[in-house]
C-alpha positions in Angstrom: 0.0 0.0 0.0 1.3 3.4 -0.7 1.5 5.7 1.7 1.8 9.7 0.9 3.8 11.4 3.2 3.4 15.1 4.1 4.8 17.3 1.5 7.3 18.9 3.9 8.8 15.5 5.0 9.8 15.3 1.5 11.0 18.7 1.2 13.4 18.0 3.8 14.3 14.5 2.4 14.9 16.3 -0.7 17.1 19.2 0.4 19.2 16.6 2.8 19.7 14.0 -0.3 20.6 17.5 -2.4 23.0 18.6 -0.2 24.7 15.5 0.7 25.0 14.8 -3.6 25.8 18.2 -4.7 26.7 20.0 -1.8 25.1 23.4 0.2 25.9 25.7 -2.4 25.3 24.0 -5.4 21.7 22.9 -3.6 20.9 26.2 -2.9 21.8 27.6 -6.3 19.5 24.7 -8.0 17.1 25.6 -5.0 16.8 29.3 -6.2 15.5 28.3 -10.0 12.3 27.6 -8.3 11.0 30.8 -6.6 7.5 32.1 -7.2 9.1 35.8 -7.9 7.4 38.8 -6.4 4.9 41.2 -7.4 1.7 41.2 -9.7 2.8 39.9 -13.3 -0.4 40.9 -14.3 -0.4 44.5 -13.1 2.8 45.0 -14.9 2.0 43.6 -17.7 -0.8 45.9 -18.7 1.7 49.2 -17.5 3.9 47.5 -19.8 1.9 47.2 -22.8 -0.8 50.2 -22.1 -0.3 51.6 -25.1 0.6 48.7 -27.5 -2.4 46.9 -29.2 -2.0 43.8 -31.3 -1.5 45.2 -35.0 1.5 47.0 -33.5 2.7 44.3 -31.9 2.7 42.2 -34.6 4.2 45.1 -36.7 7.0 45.6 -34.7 7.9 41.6 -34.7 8.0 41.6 -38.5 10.4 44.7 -38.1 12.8 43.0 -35.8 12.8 40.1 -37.9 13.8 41.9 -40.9 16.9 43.6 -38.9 17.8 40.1 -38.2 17.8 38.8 -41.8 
């Protein structure tokens, strides 16, 4: 029969076995890939782009990938 654990048991199981294979600095540097961020993407986002709409967008791809080419 399987069992689930708590999820923290296996955080802790997981950052030991890390640690132990790669070391405390490499474990925290793979660690660090996974963090939520801050902020409101969302919010940003819509600053961001305010005054964009999708035709310019769009235009302004095709422009980039021409200077590429």
């Amino acid at each position: 029969m399987n069992t689930h654990r708590p999820l923290i048991e296996i955080t802790h199981q997981a950052i030991h076995i890390l640690s132990r294979e790669l070391g405390v600095v490499d474990t925290i540097r793979f660690l660090s890939q996974f963090n939520t961020g801050q902020g409101d993407y969302t919010q940003e986002r819509e600053t961001l782009f305010a005054e964009l709409n999708l035709d310019t967008i769009i235009s302004e791809i095709k422009q980039m990938r021409n200077n590429i080419q």
